[in-house]
Backbone as JSON Lines, residues from 0, in Angstrom:
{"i":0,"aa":"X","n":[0.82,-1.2,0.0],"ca":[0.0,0.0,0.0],"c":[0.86,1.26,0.0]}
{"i":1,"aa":"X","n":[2.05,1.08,0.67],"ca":[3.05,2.29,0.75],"c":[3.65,2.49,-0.1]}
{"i":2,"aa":"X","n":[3.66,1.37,-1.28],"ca":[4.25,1.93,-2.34],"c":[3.21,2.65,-3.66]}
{"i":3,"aa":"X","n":[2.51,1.77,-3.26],"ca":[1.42,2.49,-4.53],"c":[0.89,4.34,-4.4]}
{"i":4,"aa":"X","n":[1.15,4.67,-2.87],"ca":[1.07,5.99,-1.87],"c":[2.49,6.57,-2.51]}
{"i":5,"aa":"X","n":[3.47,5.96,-2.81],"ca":[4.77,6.64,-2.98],"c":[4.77,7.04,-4.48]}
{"i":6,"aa":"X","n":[4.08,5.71,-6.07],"ca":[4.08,6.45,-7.16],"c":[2.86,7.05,-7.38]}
{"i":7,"aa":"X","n":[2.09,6.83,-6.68],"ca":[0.88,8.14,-6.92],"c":[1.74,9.6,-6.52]}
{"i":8,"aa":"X","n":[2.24,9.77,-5.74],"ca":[2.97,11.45,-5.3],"c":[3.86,11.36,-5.97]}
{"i":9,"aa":"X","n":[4.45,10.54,-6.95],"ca":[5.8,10.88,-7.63],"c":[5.05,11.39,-9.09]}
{"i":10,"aa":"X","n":[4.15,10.47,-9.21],"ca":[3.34,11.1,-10.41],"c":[3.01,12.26,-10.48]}
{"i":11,"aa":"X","n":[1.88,13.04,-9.47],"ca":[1.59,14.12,-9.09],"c":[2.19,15.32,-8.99]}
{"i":12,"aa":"X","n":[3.76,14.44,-8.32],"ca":[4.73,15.96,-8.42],"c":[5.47,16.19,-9.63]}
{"i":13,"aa":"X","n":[5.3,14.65,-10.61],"ca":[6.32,14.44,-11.97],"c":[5.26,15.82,-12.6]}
{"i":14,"aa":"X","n":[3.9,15.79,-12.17],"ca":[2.97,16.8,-13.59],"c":[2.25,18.08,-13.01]}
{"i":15,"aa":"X","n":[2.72,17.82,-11.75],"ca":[2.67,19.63,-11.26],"c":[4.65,19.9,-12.1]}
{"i":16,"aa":"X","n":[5.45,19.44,-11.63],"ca":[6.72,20.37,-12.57],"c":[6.48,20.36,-13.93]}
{"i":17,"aa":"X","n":[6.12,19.58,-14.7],"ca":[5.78,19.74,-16.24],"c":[5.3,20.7,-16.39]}
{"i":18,"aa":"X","n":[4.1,20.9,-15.71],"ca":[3.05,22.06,-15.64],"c":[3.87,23.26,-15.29]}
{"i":19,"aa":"X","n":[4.26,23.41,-14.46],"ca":[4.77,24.64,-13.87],"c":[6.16,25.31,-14.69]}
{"i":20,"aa":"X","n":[6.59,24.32,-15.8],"ca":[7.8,24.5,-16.21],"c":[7.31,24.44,-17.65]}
{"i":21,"aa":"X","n":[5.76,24.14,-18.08],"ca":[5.36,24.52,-19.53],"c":[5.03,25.96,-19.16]}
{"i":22,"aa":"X","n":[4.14,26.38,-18.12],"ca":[4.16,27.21,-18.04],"c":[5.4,29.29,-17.71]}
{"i":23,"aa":"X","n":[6.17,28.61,-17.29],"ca":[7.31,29.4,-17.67],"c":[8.1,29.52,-18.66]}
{"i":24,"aa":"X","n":[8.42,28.24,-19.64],"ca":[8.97,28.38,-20.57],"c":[7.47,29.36,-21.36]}
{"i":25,"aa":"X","n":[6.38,29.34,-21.7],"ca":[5.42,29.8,-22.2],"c":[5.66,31.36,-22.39]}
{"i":26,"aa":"X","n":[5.77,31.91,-20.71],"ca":[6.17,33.07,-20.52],"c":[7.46,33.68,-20.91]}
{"i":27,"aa":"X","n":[8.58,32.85,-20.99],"ca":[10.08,33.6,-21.26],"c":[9.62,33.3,-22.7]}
{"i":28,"aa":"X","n":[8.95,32.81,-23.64],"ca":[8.84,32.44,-24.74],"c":[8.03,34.06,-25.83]}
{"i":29,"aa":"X","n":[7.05,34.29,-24.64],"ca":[6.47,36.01,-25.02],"c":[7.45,36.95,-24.53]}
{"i":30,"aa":"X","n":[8.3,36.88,-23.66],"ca":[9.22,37.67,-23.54],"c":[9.94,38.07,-24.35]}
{"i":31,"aa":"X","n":[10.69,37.17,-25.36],"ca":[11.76,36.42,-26.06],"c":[11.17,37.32,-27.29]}
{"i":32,"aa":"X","n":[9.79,36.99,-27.27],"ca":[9.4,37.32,-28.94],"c":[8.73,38.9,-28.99]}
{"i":33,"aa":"X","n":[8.68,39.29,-27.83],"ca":[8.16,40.88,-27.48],"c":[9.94,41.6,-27.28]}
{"i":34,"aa":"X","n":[10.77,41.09,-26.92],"ca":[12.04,41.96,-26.97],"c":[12.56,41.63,-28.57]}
{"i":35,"aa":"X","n":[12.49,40.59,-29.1],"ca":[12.59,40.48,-30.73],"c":[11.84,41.75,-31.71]}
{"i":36,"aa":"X","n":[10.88,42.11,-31.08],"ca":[9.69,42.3,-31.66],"c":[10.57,44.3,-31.83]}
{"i":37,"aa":"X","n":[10.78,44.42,-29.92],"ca":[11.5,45.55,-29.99],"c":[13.06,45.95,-30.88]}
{"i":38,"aa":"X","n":[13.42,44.91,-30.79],"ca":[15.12,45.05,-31.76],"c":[14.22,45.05,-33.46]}
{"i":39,"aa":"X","n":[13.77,44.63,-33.41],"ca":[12.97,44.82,-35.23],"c":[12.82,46.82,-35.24]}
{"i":40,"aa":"X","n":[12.18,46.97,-34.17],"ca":[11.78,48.61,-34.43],"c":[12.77,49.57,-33.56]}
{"i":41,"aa":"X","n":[14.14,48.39,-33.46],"ca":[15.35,49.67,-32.6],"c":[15.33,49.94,-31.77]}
{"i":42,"aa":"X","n":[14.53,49.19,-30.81],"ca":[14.64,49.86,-29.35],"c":[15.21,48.55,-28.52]}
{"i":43,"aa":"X","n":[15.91,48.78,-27.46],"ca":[15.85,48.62,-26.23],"c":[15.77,48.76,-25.06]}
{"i":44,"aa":"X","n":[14.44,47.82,-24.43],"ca":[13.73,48.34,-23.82],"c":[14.36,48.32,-21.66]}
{"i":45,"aa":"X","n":[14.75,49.36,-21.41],"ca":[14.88,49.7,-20.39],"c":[13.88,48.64,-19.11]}
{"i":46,"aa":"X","n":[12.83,49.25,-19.5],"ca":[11.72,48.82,-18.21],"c":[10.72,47.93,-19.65]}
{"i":47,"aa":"X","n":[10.15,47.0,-19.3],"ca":[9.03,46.59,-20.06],"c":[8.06,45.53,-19.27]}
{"i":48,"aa":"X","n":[7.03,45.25,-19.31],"ca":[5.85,44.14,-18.57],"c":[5.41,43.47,-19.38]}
{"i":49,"aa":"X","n":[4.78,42.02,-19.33],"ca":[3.99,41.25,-20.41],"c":[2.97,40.93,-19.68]}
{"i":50,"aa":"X","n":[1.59,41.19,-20.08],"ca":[0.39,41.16,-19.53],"c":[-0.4,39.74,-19.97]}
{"i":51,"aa":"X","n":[-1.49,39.38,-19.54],"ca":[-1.71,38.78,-20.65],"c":[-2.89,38.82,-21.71]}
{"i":52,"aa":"X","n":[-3.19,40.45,-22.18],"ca":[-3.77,40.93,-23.23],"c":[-2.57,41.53,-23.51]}
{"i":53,"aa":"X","n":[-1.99,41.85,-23.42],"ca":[-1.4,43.39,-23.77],"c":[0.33,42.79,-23.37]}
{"i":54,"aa":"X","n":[1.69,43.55,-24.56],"ca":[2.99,43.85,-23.76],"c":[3.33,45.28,-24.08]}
{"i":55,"aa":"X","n":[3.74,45.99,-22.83],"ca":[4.41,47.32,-22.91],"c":[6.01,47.27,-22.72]}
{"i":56,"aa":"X","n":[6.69,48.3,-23.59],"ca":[7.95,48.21,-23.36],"c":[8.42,49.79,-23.82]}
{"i":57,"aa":"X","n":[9.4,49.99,-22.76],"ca":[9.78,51.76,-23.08],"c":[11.36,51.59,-22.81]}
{"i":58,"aa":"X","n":[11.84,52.75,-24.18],"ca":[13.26,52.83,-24.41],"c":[13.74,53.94,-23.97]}
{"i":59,"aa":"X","n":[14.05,54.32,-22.91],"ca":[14.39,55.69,-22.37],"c":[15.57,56.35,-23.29]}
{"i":60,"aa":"X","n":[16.3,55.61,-24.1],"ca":[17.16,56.23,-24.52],"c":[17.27,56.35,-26.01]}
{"i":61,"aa":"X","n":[16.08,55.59,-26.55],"ca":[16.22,56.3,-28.1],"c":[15.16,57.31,-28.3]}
{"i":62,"aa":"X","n":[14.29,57.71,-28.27],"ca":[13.1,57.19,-26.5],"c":[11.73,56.55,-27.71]}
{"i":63,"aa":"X","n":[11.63,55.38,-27.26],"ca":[10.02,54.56,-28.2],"c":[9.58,54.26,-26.71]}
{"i":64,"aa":"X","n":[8.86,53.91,-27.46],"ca":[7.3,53.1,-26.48],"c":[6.98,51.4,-27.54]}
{"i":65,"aa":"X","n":[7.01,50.27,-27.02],"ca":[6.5,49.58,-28.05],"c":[5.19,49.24,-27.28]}
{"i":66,"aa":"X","n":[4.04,48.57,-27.42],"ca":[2.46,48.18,-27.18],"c":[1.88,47.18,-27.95]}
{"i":67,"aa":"X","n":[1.92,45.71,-27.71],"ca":[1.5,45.06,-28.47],"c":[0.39,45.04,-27.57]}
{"i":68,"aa":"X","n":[-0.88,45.04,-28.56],"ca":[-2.16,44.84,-27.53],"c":[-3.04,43.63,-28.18]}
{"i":69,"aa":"X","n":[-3.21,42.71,-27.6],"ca":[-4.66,41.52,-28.29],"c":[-5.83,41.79,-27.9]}
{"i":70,"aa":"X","n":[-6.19,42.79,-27.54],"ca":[-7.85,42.77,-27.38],"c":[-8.47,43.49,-28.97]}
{"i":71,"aa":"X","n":[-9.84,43.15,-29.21],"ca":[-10.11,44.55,-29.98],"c":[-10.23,46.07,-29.88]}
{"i":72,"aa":"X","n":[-9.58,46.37,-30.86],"ca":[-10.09,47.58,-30.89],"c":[-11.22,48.6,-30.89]}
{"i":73,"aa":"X","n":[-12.01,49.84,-30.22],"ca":[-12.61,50.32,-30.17],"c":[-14.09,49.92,-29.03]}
{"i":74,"aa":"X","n":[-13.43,49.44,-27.95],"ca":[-14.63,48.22,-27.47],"c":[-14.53,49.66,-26.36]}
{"i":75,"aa":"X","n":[-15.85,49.45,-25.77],"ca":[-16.23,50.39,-24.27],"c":[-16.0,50.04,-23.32]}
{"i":76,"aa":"X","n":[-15.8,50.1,-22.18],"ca":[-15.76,49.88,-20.89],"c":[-14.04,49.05,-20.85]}
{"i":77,"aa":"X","n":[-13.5,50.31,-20.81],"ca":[-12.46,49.5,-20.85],"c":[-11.04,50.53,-20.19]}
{"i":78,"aa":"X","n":[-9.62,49.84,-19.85],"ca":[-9.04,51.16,-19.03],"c":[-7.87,51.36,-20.42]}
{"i":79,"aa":"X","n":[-8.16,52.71,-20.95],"ca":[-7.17,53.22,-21.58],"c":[-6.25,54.14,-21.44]}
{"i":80,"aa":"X","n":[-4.85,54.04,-21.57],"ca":[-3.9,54.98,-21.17],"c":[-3.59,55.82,-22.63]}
{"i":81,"aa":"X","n":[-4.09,57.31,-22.72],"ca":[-4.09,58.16,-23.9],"c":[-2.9,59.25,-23.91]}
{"i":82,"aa":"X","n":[-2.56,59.47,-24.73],"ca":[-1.52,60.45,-24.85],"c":[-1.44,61.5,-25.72]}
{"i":83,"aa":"X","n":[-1.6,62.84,-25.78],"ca":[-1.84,63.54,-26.34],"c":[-1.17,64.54,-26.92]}
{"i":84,"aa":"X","n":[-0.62,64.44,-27.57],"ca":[0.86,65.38,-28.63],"c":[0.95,66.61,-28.37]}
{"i":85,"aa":"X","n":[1.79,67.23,-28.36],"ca":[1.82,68.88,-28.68],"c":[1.28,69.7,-29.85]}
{"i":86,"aa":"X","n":[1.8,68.97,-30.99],"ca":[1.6,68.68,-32.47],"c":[-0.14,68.24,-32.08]}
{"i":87,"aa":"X","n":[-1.01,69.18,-32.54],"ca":[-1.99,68.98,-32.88],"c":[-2.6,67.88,-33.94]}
{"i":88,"aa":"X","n":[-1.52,68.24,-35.08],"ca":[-1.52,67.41,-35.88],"c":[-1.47,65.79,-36.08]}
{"i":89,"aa":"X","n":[-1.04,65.53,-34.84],"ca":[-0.52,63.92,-34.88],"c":[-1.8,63.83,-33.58]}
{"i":90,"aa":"X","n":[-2.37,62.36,-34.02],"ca":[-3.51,61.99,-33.29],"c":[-3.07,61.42,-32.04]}
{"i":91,"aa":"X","n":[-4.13,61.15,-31.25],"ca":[-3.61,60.77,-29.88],"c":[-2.88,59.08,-29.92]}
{"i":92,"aa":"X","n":[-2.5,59.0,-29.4],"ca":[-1.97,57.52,-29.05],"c":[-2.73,56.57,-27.97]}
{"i":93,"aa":"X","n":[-3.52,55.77,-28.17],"ca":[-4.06,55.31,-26.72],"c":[-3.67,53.5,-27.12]}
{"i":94,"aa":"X","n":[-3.25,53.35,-25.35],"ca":[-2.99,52.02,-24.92],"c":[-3.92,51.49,-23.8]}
{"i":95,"aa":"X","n":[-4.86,50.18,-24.82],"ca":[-5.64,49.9,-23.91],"c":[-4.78,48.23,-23.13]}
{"i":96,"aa":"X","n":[-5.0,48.82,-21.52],"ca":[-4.84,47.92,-20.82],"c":[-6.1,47.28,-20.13]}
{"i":97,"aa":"X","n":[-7.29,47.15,-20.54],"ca":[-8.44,46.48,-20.19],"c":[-9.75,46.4,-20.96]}
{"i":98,"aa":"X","n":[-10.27,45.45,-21.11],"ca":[-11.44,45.76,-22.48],"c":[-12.23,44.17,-21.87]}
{"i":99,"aa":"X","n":[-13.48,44.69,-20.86],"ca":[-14.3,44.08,-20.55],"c":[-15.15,42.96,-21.42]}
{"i":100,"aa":"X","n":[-14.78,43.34,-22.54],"ca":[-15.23,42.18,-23.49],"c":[-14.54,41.04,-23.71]}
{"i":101,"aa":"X","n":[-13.15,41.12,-23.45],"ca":[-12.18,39.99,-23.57],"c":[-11.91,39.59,-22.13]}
{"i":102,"aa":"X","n":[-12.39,40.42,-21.27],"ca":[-12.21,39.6,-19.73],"c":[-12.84,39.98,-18.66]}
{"i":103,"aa":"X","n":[-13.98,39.44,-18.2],"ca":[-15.05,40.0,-17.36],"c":[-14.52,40.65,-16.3]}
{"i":104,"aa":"X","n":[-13.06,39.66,-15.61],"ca":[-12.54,40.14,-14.3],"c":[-11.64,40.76,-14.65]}
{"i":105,"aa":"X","n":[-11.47,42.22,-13.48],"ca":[-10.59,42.93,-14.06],"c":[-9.26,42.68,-12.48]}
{"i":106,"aa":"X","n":[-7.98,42.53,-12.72],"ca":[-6.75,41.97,-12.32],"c":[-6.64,43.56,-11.92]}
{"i":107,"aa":"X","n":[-4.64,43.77,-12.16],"ca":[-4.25,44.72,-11.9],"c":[-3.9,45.46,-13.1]}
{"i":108,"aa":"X","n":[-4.84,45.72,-13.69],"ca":[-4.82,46.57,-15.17],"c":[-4.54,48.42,-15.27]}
{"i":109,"aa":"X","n":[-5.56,48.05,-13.68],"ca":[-5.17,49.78,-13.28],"c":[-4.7,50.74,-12.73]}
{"i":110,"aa":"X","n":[-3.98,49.74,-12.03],"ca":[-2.46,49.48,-11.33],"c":[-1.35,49.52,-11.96]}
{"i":111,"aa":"X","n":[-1.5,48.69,-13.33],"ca":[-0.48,48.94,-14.58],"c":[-0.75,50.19,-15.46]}
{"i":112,"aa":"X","n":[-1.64,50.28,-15.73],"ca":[-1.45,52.01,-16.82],"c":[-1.34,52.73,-15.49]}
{"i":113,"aa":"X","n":[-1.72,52.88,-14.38],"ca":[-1.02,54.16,-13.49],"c":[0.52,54.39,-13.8]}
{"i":114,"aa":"X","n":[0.9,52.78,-12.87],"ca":[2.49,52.77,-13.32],"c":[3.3,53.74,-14.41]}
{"i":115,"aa":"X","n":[2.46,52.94,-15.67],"ca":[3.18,53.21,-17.03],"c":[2.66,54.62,-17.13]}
{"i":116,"aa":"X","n":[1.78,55.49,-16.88],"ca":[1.27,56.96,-16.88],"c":[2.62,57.47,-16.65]}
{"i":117,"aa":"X","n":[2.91,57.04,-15.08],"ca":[4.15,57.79,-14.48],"c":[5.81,57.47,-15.02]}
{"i":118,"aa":"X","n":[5.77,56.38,-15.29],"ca":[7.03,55.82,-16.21],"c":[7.32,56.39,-16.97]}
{"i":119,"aa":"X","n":[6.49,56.9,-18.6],"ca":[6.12,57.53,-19.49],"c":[6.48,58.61,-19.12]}
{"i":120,"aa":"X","n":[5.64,59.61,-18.38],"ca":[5.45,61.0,-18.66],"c":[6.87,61.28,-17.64]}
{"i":121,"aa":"X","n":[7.51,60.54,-16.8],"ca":[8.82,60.64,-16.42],"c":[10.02,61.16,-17.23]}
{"i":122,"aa":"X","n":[9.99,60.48,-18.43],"ca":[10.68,60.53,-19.45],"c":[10.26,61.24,-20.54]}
{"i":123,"aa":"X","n":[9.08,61.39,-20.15],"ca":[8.84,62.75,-21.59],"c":[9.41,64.32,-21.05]}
């Protein structure tokens, strides 16, 4: 009986680490391809976060912003971080970090565009 008690928990812990180690490689894997993503458009990114709608990344020194966002566009109820030019001419920039249509519960979304508000306008 004590052994069958011993490969049941070896099993269990063999596919909680699988699990826990698909799941991180998963994550360094959007990392990997969101800092790729930044060397394509010249930046490197100082400070950056990967969400999981959304990755932000800011280059203090060339100075970009990159924003990959997966939700749709133009949806309501949702938390957007907007930015608004000097240049009249050039339209606003908005980064949505929440869009109630792609996720009923809302996390720390608004906790993150505060952050990035102050990150941002730090460096502007």
């Amino acid at each position: 009986m004590n052994t069958i008690l011993i490969i049941i928990t070896l099993v269990v812990l063999a596919l909680l680490f699988i699990l826990m180690n698909s799941a991180k490689n998963k994550k360094k894997k959007k990392i990997n391809e969101f800092l790729a993503m930044g060397k394509e458009h010249g930046l490197t990114f100082s400070q950056y976060e990967i969400g999981n709608w959304f990755s932000i990344g800011l280059d203090e020194k060339s100075p970009g912003i990159l924003v990959v966002n997966q939700q749709k566009p133009n949806e309501f109820q949702m938390i957007d971080l907007i930015f608004y030019f000097k240049d009249k001419s050039t339209a606003p920039l908005s980064i949505n970090f929440y869009n109630i249509d792609e996720s009923f519960q809302i996390s720390d979304e608004l906790q993150l565009a505060k952050r990035w508000e102050k990150i941002i306008n730090s460096v502007l």
